[in-house]
C-alpha positions as CSV (number, residue, x, y, z in Angstrom):
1,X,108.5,85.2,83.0
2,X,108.6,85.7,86.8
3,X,112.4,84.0,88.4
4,X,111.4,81.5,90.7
5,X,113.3,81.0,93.9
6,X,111.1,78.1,95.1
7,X,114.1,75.5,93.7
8,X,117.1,77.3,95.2
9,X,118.9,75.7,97.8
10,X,117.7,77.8,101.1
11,X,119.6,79.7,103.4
12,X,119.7,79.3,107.2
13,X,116.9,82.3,108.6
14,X,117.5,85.0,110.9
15,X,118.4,84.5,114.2
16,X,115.2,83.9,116.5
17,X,113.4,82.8,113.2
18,X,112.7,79.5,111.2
19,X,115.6,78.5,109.2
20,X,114.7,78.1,105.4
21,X,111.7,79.6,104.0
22,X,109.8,77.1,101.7
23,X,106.6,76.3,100.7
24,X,104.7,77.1,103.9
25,X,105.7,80.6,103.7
26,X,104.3,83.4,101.6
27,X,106.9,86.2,101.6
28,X,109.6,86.6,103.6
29,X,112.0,89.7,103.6
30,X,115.8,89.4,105.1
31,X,117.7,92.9,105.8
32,X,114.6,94.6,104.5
33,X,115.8,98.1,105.0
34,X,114.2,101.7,104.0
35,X,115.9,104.7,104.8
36,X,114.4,108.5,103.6
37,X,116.8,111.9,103.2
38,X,120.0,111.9,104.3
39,X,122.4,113.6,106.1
40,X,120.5,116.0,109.4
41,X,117.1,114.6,107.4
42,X,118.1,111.0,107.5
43,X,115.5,109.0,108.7
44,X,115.7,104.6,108.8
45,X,111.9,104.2,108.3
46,X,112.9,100.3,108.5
47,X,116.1,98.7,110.0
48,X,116.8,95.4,108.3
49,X,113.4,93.6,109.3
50,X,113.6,89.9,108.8
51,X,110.1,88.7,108.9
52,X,108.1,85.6,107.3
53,X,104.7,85.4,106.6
54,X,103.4,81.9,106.3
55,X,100.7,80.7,103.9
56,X,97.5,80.4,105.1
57,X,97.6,82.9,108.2
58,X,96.7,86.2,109.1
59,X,99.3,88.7,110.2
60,X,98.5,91.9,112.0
61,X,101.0,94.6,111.9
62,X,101.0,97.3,114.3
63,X,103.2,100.1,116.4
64,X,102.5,103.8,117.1
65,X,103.1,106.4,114.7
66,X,106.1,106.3,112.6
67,X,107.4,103.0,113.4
68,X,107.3,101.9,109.8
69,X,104.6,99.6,109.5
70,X,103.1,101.0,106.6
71,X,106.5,101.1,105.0
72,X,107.3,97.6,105.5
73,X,103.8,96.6,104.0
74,X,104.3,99.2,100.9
75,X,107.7,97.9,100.4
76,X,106.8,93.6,100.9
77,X,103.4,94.2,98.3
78,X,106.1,96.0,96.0
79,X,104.6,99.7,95.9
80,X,108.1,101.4,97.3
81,X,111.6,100.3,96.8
82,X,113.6,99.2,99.7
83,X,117.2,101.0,100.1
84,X,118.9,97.7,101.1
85,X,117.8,93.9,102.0
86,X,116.0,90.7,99.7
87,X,111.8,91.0,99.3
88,X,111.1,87.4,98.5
89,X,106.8,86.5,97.6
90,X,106.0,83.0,96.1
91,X,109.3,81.8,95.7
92,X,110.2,85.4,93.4
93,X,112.3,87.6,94.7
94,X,110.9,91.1,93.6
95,X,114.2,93.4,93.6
96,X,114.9,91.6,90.7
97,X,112.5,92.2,88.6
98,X,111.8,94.7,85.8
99,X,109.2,97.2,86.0
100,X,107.0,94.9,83.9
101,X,107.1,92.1,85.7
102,X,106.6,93.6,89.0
103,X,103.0,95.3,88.1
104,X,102.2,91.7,86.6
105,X,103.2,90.3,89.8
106,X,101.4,93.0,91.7
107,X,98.6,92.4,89.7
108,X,98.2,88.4,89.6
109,X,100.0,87.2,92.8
110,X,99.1,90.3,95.3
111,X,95.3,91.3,96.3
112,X,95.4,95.2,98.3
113,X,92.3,96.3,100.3
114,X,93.2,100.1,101.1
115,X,91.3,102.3,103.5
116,X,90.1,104.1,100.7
117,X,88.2,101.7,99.3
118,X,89.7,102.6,95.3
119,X,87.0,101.6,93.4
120,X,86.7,102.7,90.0
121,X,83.3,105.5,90.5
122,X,81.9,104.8,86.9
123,X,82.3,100.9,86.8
124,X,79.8,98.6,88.7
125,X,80.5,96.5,92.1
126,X,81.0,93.2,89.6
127,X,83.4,95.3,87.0
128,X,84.9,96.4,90.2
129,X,85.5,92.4,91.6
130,X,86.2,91.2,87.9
131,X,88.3,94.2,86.8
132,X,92.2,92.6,87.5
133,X,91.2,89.9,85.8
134,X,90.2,91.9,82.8
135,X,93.1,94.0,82.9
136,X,94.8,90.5,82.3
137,X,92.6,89.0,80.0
138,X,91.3,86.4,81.9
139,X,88.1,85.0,82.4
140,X,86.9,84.1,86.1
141,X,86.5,81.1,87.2
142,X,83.0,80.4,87.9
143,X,82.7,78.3,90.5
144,X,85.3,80.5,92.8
145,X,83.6,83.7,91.4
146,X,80.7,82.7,93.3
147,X,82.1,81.2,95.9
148,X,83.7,84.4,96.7
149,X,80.4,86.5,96.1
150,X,78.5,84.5,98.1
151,X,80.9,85.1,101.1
152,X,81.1,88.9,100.8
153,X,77.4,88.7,100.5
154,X,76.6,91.2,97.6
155,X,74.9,89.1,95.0
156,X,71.9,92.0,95.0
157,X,74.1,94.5,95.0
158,X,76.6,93.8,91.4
159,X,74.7,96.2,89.4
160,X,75.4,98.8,91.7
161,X,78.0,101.8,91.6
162,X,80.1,102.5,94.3
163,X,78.0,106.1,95.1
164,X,75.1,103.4,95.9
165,X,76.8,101.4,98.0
166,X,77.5,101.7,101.9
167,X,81.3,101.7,102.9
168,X,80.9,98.5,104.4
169,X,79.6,97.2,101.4
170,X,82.5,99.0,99.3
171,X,84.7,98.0,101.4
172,X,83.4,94.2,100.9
173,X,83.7,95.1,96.7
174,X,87.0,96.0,97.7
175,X,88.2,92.4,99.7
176,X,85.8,90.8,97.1
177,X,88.6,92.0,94.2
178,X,91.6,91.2,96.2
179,X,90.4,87.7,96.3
180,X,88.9,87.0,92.9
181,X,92.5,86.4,91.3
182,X,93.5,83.7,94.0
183,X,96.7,85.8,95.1
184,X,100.0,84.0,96.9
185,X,99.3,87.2,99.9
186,X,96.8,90.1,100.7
187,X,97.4,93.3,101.8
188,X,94.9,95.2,103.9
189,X,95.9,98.7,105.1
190,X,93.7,100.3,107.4
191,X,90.4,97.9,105.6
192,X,87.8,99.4,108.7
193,X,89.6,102.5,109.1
194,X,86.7,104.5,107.3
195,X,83.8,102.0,108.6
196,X,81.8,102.3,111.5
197,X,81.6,99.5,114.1
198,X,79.4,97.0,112.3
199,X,80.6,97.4,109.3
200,X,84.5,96.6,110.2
201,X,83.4,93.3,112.0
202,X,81.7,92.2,108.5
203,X,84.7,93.1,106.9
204,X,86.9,91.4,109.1
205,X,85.1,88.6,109.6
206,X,85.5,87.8,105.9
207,X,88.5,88.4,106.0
208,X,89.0,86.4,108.5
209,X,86.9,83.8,106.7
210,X,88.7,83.8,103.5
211,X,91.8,82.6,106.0
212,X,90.0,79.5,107.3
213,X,87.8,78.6,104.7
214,X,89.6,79.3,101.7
215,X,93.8,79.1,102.9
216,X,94.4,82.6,102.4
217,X,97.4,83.9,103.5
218,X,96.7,88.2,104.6
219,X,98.6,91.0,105.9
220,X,97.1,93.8,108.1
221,X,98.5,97.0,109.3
222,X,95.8,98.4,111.8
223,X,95.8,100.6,115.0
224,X,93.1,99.2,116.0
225,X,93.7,96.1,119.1
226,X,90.1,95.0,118.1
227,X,90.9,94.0,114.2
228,X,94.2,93.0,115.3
229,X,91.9,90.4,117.4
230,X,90.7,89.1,114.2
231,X,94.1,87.8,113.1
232,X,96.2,84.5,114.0
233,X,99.3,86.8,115.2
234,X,100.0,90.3,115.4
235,X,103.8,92.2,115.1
236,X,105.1,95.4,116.6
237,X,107.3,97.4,115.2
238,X,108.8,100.9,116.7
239,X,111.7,102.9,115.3
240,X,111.8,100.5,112.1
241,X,112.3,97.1,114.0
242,X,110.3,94.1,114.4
243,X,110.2,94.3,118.5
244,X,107.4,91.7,119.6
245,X,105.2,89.2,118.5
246,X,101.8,88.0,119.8
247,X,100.2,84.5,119.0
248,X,96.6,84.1,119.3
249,X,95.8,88.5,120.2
250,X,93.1,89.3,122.3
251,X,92.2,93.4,122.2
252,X,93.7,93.7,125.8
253,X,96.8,91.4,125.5
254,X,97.3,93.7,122.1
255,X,96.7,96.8,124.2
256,X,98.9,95.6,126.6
257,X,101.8,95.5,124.0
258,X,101.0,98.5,123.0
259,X,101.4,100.4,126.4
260,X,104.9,98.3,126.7
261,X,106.1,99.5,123.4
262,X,104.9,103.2,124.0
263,X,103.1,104.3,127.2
264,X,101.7,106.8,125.5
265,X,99.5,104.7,123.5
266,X,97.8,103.2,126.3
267,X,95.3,106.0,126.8
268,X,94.7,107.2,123.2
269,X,94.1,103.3,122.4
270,X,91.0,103.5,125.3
271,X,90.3,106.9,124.4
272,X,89.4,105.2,120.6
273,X,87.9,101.8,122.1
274,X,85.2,103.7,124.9
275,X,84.6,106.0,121.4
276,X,83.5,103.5,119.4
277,X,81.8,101.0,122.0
278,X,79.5,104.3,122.5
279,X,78.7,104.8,118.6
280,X,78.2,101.1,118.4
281,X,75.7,101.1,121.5
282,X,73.8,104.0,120.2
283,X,73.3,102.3,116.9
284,X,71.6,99.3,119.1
285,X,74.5,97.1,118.4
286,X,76.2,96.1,121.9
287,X,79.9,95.2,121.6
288,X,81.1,92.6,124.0
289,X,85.3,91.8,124.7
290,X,87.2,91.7,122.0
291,X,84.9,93.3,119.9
292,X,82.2,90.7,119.4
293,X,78.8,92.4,118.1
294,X,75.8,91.3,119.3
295,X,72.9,90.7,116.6
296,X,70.5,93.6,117.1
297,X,67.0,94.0,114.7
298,X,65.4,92.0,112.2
299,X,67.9,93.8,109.1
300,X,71.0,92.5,110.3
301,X,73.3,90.3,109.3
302,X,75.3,87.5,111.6
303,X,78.8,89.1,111.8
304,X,81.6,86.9,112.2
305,X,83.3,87.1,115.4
306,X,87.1,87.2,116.4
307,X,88.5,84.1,116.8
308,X,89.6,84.7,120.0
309,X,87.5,87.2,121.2
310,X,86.4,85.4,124.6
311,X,89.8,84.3,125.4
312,X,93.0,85.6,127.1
């Protein structure tokens, strides 16, 4: 059985940060820190990061290359160990946990979308969705089974193996599993970095979806100021430290940020933006501010737009 911390008497927070964690937060970390080699190697990948997550949002975490954003996701879902601080998801705090417990955690409280996609070649789209739950031995539930199906929009395509699916339809197998189990938090890492333009704003519009339909609570590292645009706030870190926060991001208040943080992002961030607006154009699919697609042909599908893609 999984401790629960939900009952303990709770602590005052961070400075700058809500006192007491509780039930409208999903994970919350305090001194998170992460620190690689030592001595002329030493390097503080993270540098005691207090940061909550609260249920039913969606979080975008960004910063230029190697500010440890991907470190303090890997170390909150419980894939690396943190060298000092307290991990805390659901009320368990996960440091204290044996080996055991933390895949069953990983497993039944924490949904992952990776870049990669990680779908098993040789099992189906549905085995795909439905295979934590096996792994468990449960049984889904069929009313949210379909719910979520219907969402992701793949009901034609179940029968399928990943080699005959499209990445953005992977990719939607992919968010499609992460959900099926009902998880306290999900993590997406990079979810659109290997889709094209159309196919990240269906992904991200579910995901987005699956936050305001469904209570979800998600996590996103990205680069990207358009996906970031998709979420309710967005974090930056640089050298291992949690240095601003947005509420409500638009792409340009995001690249913005980005340019304060480190100047030098500024161009390779409009360098990537013009780069895809052009392959989206050429495929007939206009992108307006903030990354809102424009229908184009009778084939496509209504993407969901960022939610606050015409402001700022």
């Amino acid at each position: 059985m999984l401790p629960d911390l939900a009952a303990a008497d709770p602590t005052t927070g961070p400075a700058g940060r809500p006192d007491a964690p509780g039930d409208r937060v999903a994970a919350y970390t305090e001194g998170l820190t992460k620190v690689y080699g030592s001595g002329d190697t030493r390097v503080v990948a993270l540098d005691a990061v207090d940061v909550q997550f609260e249920k039913g949002r969606f979080t975008a975490v960004m910063g230029p290359s190697g500010s440890g954003k991907s470190t303090l996701m890997h170390c909150v879902a419980g894939l690396d160990s943190p060298t000092a601080g307290r991990i805390v998801i659901g009320g368990t705090e996960i440091g204290s946990l044996k080996d055991k417990q933390l895949t069953e955690l990983r497993r039944d409280r924490i949904g992952f979308v990776f870049q990669a996609f990680n779908l098993v070649p040789t099992l189906t789209a549905e085995e795909n969705i439905l295979l934590p739950l096996a792994i468990a031995g449960r049984r889904p539930d069929p009313d949210w089974y379909r719910t979520v199906i219907d969402t992701v929009d793949l009901g034609s395509r179940l029968g399928h193996k990943p080699t005959e699916l499209s990445g953005g339809q992977q990719q939607r197998v992919a968010c499609a599993r992460a959900l099926i189990s009902r998880p306290d938090i999900v993590f997406a890492d990079e979810p659109t970095g290997n889709l094209d333009s159309r196919s990240s704003a269906e992904v991200l519009g579910f995901l987005r979806h699956s936050v305001d339909e469904f209570g979800q609570t998600i996590v996103m590292v990205t680069h990207d100021p358009v996906a970031a645009s998709y979420a309710d706030r967005a974090l930056f870190l640089a050298d291992g430290a949690i240095v601003a926060e947005l509420e409500r991001p638009t792409r340009d208040s995001v690249l913005a940020m980005m340019a304060s943080i480190d100047p030098r992002h500024m161009d390779a961030a409009h360098v990537a933006d013009a780069a895809a607006r052009v392959r989206t154009e050429e495929r007939g699919t206009p992108v307006a501010a903030g990354g809102e697609a424009a229908a184009s042909g009778e084939d496509d599908e209504q993407v969901v737009r960022p939610r606050h893609a015409l402001e700022g």
